[in-house]
N, C-alpha and C positions, 0 to 999 in steps of 0.2 A: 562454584561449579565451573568445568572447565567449559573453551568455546562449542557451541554446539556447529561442527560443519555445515555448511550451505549447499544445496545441491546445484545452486546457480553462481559457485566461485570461477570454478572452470572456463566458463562461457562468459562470465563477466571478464576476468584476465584475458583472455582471448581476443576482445571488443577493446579492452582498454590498449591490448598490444597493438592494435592494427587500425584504431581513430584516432584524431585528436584530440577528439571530446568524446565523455562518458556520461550518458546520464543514469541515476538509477531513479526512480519513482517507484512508487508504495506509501499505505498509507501510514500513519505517524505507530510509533513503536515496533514493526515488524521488521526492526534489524538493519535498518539503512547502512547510519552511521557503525555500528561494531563489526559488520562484515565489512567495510571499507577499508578501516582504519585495522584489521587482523591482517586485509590482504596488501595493501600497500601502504605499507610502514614508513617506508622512503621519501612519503608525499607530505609537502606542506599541508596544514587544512585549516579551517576559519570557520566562521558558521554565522549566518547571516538571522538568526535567535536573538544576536543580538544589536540592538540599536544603533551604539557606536562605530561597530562596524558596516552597518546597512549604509548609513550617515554618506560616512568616509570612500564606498565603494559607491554611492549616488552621486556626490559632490566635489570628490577627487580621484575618478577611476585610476589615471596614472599611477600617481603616489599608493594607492589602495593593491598595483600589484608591483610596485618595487618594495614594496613594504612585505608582501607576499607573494612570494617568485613561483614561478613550474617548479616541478610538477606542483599542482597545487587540488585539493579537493574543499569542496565550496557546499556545505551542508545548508538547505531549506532555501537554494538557489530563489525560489521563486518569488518570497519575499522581497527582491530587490530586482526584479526583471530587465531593469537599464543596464546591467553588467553584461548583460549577453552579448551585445554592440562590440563591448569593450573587447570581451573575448574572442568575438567575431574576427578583430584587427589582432590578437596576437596566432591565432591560430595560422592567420592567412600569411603572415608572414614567415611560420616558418613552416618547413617538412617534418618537424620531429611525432612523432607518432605518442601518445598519450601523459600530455599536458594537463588537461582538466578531468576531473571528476566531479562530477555534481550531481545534489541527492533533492529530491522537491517529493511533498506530498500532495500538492493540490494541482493535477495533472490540465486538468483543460486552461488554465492561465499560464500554466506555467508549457501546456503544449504549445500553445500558443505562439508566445513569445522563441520558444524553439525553432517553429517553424519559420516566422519571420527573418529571427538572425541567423541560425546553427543548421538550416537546410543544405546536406551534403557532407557535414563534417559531424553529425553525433549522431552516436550509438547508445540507442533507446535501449534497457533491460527495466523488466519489473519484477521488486520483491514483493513477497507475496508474505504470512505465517509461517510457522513452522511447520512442515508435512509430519507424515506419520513418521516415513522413512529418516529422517532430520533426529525428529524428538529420538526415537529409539538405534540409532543411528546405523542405519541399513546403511552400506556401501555404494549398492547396488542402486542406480543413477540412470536408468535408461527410459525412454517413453514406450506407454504399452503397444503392443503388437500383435497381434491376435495366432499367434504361431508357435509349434511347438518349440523350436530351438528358444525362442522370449522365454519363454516359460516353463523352461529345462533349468533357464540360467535364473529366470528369477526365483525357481522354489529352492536353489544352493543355499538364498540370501533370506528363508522365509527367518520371524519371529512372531510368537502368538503374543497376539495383544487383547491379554486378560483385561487389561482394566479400560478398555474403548470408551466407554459411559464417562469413565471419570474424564479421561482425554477430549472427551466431547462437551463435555462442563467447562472444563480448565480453560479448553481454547489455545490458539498457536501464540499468543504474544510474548516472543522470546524470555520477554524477566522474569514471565509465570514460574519458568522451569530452570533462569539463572539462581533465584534468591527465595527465600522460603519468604513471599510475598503474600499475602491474605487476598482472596480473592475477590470479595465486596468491596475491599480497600480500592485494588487496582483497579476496577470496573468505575467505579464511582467515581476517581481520580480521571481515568479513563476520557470517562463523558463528560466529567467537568472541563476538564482542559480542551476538550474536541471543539465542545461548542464555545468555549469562551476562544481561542486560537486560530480556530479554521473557520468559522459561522460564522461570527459575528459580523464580518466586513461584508458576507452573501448571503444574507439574510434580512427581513426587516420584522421579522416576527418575534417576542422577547422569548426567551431560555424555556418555559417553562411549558410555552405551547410546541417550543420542537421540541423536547423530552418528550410530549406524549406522542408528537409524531414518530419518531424513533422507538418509541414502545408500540405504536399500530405497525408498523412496518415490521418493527419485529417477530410479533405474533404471527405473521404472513408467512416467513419463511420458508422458502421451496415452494410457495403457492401461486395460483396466476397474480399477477402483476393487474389489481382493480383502482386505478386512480377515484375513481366516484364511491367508493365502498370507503377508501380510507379516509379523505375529505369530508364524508359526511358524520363519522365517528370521534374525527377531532376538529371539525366547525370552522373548517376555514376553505375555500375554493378552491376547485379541481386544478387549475392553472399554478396554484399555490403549488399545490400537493407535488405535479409536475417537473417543478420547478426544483422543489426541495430532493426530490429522486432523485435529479441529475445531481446535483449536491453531491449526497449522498455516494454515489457514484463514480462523480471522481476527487472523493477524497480517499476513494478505496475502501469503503466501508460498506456499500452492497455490489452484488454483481448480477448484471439483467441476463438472462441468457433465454437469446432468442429462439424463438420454436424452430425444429429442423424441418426442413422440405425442400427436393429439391428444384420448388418453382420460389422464383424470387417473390411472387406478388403473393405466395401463400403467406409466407414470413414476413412479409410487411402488414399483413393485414390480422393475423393470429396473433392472440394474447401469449408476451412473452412469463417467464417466471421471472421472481427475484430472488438472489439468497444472499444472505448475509457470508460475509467472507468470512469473519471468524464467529466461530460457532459458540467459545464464551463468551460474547456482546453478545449474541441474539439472546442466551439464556438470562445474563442478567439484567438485561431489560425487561422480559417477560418474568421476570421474578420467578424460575428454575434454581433454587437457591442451593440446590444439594443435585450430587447423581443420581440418587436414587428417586427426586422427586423429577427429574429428566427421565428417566428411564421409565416409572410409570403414567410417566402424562401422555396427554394427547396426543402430543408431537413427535 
């Protein structure tokens, strides 16, 4: 299948023409690395996935970037977070405008260290799934407006989406809809990999009790956010349970969205919602095995 376009290519060239540094974050399979390496072809890139080179960029920064020169993109940055320093010193010495690219999925270690070294010189973008407009590939690129000219221009660009149900099973993760991929496969492979890759090191609880946490949370979706309701359904303490959200959270696999009001102390004090970003994980955790048994369920 050919590339499916990004609706945030534009805006990413744009950052990349006018910083030093580029960061994108998202969570693991929503396209980091293929929208990088489609948009800038030109650029060296590496990928810190793997050991030998974590090693060599830990223990020999120098060597590790004559070895790999500007422009360069630097895939799962966050896994080796001492480079930032390193990059810190090449950026500052020169003026040239969009040197690095760097893609990380586990956001608050790797904001972190951001903020530390790359404060004033990177340009934060996040990718998200595939939108609606993406999958079926709308042109039309604008954020909504509540006006008639929006909405002159956006019904030029309308297409009927007969099959939403299935699109809401399937879920955004780009390979769903590159490769005739099985979707039990992918899912399974999915959360094997997530929690063996990203959890393991933020976690002290084995595999099998966050599985079922990630099936409680699941079942939640679009629901108020009850840390004591879910804690007590899989046997482990509210602070745990807390704990695991943020996880959760910024590895880009839920999204808290806080109630609206506009008193600050109402929204501090009001129960937010959670929802799952992509809506095929919510389903196959909750064992929504087919559309049609999405479509007639409870949810």
């Amino acid at each position: 299948m050919a590339y499916i376009e990004r609706a945030i290519s534009d805006v990413l060239k744009a950052r990349v023409q006018s910083s030093k540094c580029t960061l994108v974050v998202g969570a693991r399979q929503v396209g980091k690395s293929t929208l990088i390496q489609h948009e800038f072809t030109e650029y060296h890139r590496t990928n810190f996935d793997d050991q030998l080179t974590r090693l060599q960029a830990k223990e020999e920064p120098k060597l590790f970037f004559l070895n790999n020169p500007c422009p360069l993109i630097i895939d799962e940055v966050q896994k080796e977070g001492t480079v930032l320093e390193e990059i810190k010193q090449i950026v500052d010495n020169s003026q040239k405008r969009g040197q690095f690219i760097l893609t990380g999925s586990a956001k608050l270690e790797l904001m972190k260290g951001v903020s530390e070294s790359l404060a004033g010189r990177v340009s934060i973008c996040e990718l998200c799934g595939l939108s609606l407009r993406e999958i079926y590939h709308v042109p039309f690129n604008e954020h909504f407006i509540p006006t008639e000219q929006y909405i002159g221009k956006r019904e030029q660009e309308l297409k009927p989406y007969d099959d939403i149900w299935e699109i809401i099973h399937k879920g955004s993760y780009p390979e769903l809809y590159d490769v005739d991929r099985d979707w039990q496969d992918f899912y399974s492979s999915y959360v094997a990999t997530y929690l063996e890759r990203d959890i393991n090191e933020l976690i002290s609880a084995d595999s099998l009790t966050f599985t079922k946490f990630l099936t409680a949370v699941a079942a939640r979706t679009g629901e108020m956010l009850n840390y004591a309701n879910i804690a007590s359904e899989i046997g482990v303490s509210e602070p745990t349970v807390k704990n695991w959200i943020s996880i959760l959270k910024r590895t880009g696999i839920v999204y808290i969205l806080q109630p609206y009001s506009a008193s600050a102390l109402n929204r501090a004090i009001k129960t937010p919602k959670i929802y799952f970003r992509d809506t095929g994980l919510a389903c196959y955790l909750t064992k929504w095995l087919t559309a049609d048994a999405l479509k007639n369920s409870a949810v």
